[in-house]
LUMDREN-950991 format. One record per atom (N, C-alpha, C): residue in three letters; x negated, y negated, z. Coordinates in steps of 0.1 Angstrom, whole numbers, plus 5000, padded with zeros to 4 digits. Each point is the difference from the previous one (the first is absolute). Layout:
BEGIN
ALA, X, Y, Z
...
//
This chain:
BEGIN
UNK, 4654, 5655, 2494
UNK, 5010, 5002, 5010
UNK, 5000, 4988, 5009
UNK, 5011, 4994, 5008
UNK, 5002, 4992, 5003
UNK, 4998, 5003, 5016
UNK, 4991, 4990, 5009
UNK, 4993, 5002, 5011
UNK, 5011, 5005, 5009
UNK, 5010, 4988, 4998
UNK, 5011, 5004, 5011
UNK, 5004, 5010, 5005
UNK, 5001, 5008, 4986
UNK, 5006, 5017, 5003
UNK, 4990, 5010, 5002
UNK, 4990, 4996, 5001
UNK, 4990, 5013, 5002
UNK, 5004, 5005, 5007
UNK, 4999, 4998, 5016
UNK, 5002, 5012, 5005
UNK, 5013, 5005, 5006
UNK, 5010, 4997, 4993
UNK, 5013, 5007, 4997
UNK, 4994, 5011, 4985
UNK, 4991, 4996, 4990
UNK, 4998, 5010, 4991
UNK, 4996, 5009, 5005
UNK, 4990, 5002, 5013
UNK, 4988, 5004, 5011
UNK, 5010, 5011, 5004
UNK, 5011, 4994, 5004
UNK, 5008, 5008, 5012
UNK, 5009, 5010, 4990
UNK, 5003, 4995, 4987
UNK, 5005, 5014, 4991
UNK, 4991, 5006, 4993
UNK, 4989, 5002, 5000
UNK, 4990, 5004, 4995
UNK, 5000, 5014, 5011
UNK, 5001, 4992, 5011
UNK, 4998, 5011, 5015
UNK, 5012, 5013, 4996
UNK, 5012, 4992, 5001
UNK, 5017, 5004, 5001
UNK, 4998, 5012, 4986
UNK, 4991, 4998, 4993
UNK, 5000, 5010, 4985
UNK, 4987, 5008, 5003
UNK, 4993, 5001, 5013
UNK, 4990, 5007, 5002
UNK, 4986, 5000, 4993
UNK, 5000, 4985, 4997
UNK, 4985, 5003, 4994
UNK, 4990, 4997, 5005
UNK, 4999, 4995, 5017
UNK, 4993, 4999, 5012
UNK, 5009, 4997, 5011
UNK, 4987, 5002, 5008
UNK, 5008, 4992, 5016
UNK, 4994, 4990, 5000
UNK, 5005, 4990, 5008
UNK, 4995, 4993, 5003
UNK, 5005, 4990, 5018
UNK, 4996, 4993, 5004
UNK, 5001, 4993, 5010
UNK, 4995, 4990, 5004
UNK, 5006, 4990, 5007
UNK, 4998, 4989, 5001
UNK, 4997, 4993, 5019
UNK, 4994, 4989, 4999
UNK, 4998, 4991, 5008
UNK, 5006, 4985, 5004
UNK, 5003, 4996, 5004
UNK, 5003, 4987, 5000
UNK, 4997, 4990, 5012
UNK, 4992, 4986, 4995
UNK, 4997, 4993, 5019
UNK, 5004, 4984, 4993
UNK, 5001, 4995, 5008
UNK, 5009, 4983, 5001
UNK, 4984, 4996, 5006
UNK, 4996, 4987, 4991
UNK, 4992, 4990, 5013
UNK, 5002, 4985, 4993
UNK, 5000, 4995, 5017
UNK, 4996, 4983, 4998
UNK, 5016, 4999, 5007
UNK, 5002, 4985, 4999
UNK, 5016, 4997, 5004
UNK, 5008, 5006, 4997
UNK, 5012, 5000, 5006
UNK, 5016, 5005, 4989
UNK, 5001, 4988, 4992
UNK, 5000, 4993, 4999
UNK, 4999, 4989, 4989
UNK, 4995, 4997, 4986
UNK, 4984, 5009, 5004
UNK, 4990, 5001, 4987
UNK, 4995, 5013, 5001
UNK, 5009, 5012, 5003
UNK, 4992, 5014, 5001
UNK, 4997, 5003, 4988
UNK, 4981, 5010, 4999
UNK, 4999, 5006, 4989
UNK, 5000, 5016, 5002
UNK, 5005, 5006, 4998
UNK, 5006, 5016, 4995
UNK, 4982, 5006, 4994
UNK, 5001, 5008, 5004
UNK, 4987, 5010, 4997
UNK, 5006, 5016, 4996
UNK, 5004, 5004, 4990
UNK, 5005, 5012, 5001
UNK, 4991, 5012, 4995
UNK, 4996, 5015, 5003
UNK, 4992, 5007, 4993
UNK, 5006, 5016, 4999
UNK, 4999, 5000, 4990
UNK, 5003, 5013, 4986
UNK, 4987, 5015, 5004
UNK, 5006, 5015, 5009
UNK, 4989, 5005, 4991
UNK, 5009, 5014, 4992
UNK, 4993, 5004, 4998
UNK, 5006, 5013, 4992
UNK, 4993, 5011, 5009
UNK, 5014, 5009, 5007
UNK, 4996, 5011, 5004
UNK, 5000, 5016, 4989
UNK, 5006, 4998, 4989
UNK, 5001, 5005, 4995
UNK, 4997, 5000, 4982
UNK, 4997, 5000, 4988
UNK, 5003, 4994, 4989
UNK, 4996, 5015, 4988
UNK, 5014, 4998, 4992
UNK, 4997, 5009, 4990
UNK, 4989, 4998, 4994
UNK, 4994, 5013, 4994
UNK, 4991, 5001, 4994
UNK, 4995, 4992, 4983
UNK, 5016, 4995, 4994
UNK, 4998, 4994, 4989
UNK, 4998, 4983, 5003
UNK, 4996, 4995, 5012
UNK, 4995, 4988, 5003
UNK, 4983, 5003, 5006
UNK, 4993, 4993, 5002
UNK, 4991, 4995, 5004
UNK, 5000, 5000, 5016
UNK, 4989, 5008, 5007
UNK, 5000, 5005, 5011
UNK, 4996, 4990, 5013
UNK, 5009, 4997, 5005
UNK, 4997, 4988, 5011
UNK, 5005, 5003, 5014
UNK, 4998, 5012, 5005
UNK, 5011, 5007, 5007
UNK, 4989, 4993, 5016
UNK, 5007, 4991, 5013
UNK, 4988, 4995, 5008
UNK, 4996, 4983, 5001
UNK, 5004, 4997, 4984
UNK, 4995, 4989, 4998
UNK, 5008, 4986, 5004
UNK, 5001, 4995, 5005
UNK, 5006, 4987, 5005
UNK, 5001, 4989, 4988
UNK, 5014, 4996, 5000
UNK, 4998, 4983, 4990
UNK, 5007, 4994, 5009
UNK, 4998, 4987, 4994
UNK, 5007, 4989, 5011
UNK, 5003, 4990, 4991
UNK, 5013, 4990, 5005
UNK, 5002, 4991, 4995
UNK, 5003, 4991, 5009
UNK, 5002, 4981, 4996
UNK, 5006, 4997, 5010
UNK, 5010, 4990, 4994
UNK, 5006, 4994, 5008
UNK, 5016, 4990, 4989
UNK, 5001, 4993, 5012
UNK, 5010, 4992, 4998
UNK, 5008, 4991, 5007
UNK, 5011, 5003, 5007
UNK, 5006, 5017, 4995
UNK, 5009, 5003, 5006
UNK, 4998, 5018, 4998
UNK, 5004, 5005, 5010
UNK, 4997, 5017, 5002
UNK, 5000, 5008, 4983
UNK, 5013, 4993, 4993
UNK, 5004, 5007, 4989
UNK, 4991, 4993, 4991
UNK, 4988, 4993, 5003
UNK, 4992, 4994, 4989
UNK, 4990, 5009, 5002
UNK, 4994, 5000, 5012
UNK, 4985, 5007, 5006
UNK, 5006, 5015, 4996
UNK, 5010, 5008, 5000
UNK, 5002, 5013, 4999
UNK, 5001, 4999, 4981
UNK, 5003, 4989, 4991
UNK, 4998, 5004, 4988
UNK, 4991, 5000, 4999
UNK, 4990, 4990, 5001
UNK, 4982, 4997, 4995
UNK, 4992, 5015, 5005
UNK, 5007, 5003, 5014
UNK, 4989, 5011, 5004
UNK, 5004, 5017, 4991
UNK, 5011, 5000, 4997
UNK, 5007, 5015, 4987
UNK, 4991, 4990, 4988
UNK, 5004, 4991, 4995
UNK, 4994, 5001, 4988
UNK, 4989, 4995, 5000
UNK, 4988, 5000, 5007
UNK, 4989, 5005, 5000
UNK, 4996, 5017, 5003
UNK, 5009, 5005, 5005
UNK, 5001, 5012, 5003
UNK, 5001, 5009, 4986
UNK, 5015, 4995, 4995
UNK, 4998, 5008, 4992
UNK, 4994, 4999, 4981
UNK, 4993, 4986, 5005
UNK, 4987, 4999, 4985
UNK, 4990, 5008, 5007
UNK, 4998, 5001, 5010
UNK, 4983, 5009, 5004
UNK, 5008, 5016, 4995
UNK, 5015, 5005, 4998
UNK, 4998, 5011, 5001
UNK, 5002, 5006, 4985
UNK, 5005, 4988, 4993
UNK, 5004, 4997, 4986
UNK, 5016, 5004, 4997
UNK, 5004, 4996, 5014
UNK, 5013, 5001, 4993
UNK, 5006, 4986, 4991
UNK, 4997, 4993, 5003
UNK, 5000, 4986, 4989
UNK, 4992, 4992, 4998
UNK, 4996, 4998, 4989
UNK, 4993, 4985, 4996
UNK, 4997, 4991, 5008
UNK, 4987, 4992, 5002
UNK, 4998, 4993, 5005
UNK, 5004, 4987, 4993
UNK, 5003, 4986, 5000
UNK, 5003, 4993, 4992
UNK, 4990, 4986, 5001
UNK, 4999, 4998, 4994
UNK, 4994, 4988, 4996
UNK, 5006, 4981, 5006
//
């Protein structure tokens, strides 16, 4: 799966009920060179994934919509909703 879209995958995964989930997001350093920190937990997760309900991921990018992919798709390889990739 292709990083960009994780957590648009993240957010219809939610929209089709197969957890909750929620998000964070913080800006640091200049407006010029800001780095984005975003973090993923699951309040909720069906029972045919792997139980991480509490657990925090984080990611971080160059831009909000980078840090919010990296932080779902680490989120959702810990819960197995997809492959980790190489």
């Amino acid at each position: 799966m292709a990083l960009a879209k994780t957590y648009m995958y993240a957010h219809n995964l939610m929209q089709a009920g197969h957890f909750e989930f929620q998000t964070a997001d913080v800006a640091d350093g200049p407006r010029n060179a800001e780095i984005w920190t975003s973090s993923v937990w699951f309040n909720q997760i069906n029972p045919v994934y792997r139980q991480c309900v509490g657990q925090i991921f984080v990611g971080t990018g160059r831009t909000k919509a980078e840090a919010r992919d990296m932080a779902a798709y680490t989120a959702l390889c810990a819960i197995g909703a997809i492959a980790r990739s190489s």
